[in-house]
C-alpha positions in Angstrom: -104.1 -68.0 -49.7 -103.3 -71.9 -49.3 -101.5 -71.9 -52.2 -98.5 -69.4 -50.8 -98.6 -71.5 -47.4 -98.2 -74.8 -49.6 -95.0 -73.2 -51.7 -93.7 -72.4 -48.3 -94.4 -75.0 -46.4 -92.5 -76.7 -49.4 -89.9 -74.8 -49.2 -89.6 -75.9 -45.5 -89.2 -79.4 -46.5 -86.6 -78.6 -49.3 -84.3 -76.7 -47.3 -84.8 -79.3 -44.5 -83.6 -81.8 -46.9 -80.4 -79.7 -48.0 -81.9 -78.8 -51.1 -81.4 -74.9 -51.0 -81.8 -74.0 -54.5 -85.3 -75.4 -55.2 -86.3 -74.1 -51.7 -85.3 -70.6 -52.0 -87.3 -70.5 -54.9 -90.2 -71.9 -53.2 -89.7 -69.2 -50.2 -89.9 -66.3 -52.6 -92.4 -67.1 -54.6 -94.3 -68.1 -51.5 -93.6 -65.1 -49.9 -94.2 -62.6 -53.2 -97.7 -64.1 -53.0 -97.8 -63.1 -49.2 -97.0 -59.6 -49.9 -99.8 -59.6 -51.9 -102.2 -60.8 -50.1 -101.3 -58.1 -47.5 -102.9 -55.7 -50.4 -106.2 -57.1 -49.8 -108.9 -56.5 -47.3 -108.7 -58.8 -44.2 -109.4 -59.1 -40.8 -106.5 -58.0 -38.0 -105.9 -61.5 -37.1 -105.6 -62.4 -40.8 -103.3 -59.8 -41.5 -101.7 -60.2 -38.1 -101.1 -64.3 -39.3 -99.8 -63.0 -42.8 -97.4 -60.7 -41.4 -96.1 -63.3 -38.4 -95.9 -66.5 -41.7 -93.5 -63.3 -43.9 -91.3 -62.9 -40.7 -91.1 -66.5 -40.2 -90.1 -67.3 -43.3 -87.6 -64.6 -44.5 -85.7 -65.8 -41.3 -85.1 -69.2 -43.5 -84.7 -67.5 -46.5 -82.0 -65.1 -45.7 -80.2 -68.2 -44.0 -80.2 -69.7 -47.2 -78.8 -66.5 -48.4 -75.8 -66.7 -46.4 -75.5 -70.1 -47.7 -75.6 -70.0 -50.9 -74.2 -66.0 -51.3 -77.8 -65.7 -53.6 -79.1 -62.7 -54.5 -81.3 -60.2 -52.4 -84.6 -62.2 -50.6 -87.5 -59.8 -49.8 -87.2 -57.3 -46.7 -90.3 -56.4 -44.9 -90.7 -52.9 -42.8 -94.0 -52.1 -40.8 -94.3 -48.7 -40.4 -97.3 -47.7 -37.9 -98.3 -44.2 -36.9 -100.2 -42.8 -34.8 -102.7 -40.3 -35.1 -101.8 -36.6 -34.9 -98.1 -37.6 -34.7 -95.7 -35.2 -36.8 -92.3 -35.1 -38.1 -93.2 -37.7 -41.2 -92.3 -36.5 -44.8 -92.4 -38.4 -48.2 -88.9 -38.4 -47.9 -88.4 -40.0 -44.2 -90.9 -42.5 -45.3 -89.2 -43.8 -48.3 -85.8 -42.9 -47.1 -85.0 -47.1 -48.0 -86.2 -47.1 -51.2 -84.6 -44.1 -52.6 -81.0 -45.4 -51.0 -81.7 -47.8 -54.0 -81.8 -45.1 -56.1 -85.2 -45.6 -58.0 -85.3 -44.9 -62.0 -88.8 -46.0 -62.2 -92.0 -45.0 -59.8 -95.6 -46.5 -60.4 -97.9 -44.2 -57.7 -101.4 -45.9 -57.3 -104.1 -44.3 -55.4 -107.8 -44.1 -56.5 -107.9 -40.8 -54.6 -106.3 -37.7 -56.2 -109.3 -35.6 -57.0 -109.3 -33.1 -54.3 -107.1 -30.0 -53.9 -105.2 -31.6 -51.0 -104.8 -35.4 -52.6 -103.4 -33.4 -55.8 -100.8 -31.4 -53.5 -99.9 -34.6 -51.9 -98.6 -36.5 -55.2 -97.1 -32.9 -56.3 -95.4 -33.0 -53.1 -94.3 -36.7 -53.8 -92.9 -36.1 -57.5 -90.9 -33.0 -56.0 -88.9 -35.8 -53.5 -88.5 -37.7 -56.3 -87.2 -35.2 -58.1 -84.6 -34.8 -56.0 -83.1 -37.9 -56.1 -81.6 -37.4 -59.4 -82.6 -40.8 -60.5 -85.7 -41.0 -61.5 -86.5 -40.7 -64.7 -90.1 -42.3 -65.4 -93.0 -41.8 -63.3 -96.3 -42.9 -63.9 -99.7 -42.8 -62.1 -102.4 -44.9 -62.2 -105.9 -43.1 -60.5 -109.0 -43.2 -60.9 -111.2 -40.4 -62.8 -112.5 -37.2 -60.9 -115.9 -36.8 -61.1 -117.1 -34.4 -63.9 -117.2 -30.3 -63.5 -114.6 -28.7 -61.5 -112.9 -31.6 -59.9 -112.3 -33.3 -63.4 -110.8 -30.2 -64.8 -109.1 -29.4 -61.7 -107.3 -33.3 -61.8 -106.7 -33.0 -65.5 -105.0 -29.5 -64.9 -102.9 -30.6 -62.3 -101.7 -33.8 -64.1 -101.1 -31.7 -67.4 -98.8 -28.6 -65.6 -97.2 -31.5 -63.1 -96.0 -33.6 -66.2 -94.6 -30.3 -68.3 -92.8 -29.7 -65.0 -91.4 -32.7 -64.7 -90.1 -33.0 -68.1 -88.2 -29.8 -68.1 -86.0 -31.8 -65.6 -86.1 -35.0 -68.1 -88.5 -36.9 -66.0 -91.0 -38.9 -68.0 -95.0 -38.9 -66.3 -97.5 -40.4 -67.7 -101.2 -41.1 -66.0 -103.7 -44.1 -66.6 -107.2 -44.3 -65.1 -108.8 -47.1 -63.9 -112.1 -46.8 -62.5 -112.2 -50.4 -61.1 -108.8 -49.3 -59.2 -108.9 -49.9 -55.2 -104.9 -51.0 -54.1 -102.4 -48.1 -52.7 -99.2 -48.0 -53.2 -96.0 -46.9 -54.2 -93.5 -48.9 -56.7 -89.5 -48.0 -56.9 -87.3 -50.1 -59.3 -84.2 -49.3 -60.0 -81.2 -50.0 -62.8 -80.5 -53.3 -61.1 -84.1 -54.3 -60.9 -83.9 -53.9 -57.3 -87.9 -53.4 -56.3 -89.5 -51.9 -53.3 -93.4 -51.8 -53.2 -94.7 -49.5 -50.1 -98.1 -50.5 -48.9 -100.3 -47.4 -48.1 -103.0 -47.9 -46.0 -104.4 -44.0 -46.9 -102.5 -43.9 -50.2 -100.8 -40.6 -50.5 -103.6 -38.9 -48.4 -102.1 -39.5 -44.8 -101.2 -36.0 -43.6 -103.8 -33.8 -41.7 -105.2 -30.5 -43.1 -103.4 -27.6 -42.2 -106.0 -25.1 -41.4 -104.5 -22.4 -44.0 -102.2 -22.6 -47.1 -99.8 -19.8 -44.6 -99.4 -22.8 -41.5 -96.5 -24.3 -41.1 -96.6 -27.8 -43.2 -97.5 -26.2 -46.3 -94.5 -26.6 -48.0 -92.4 -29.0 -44.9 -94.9 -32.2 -44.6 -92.7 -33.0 -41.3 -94.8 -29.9 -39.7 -98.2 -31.8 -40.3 -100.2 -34.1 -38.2 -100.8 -37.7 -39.7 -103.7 -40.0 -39.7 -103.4 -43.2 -38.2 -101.9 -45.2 -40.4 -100.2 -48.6 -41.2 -97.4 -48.8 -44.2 -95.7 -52.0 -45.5 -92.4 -51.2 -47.2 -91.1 -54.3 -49.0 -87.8 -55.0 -50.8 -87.5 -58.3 -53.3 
């Protein structure tokens, strides 16, 4: 971690000395390993002192934007909800990044085994669907356990992807058995990226107690977990 405060502390005394090229590099690097670290386990005030040092320092950055007219510098969006609070979708939540109009999606969650997790990502590739955009998706999970749950996960993947590419949308799925990060990647045609930090991965809507409740289809009916998600744009 000192590492990203030392590129950005350098970047302080670059742009202090009027030399805004070499420091906006310095802030973004600096603050693309920030955004990383955000990924990893840590304490509330460490992630409370990450997330104060990214606000900080995208203030100088995008002053250095206006500057210098440079491209794009990272954009950070906390998204906190509370338990049993409704009226979220996959769409509301990612309503930034698919303004961008995504081509390419990289969903990672170590958790879609289950019949639920599986209708969660299902529910996920039909938004993206939608956009008209996207043309490559690929997920990276971990391996269901064997007996039903394996054949169940393979099942789902294999009918998702034929679905998918009857509307020319290209899935493909890696597992990684070592895999413990969530989140969800959009790049589009201009190699615009958002990254979306899931605290719960996919899996942060409430059971509905039967497949005929409302929610089943409309994810704004359900009830959510307590959860934190990190949307960032670089």
């Amino acid at each position: 971690m000192e590492d990203a405060e030392q590129l950005l502390y350098a970047g302080k005394v670059k742009d202090e000395e009027g030399k805004f090229d070499e420091a906006f590099a310095l802030y973004q690097h600096g603050l693309e390993k920030l955004m990383e670290k955000l990924k990893q386990p840590a304490s509330c005030e460490k992630k409370d002192h990450y997330k104060n040092l990214l606000n900080a320092y995208l203030v100088r950055a995008e002053a250095i934007k206006k500057k210098k007219n440079r491209a794009t510098v990272p954009h950070l969006q906390e998204i906190r909800i509370a338990n049993d609070e409704s009226g979220w979708s996959y769409n509301k939540l990612f309503a930034k990044p698919l303004s961008d109009l995504p081509t390419h999606i990289r969903i990672q969650d170590p958790y879609l085994q289950a019949r639920h997790q599986l209708a969660n990502l299902v529910a996920l590739c039909e938004t993206l669907a939608l956009t008209r955009s996207v043309t490559h998706i690929r997920v990276i999970t971990t391996t269901a356990p064997p007996g039903d749950q394996r054949t169940q996960q393979q099942k789902c993947m294999r009918e998702l992807g034929d679905s998918l590419q009857q509307r020319s949308i290209e899935f493909v799925v890696n597992y990684s058995d070592t895999l413990h990060d969530r989140e969800v990647r959009f790049k589009n045609e201009n190699n615009v990226v958002w990254v979306a930090i899931m605290g719960r991965g996919l899996d942060m809507f409430k059971k509905i107690p039967t497949w005929f409740h409302l929610g089943a289809t409309d994810y704004s009916y359900r009830k959510c977990h307590e959860v934190t998600i990190t949307l960032t744009r670089g």
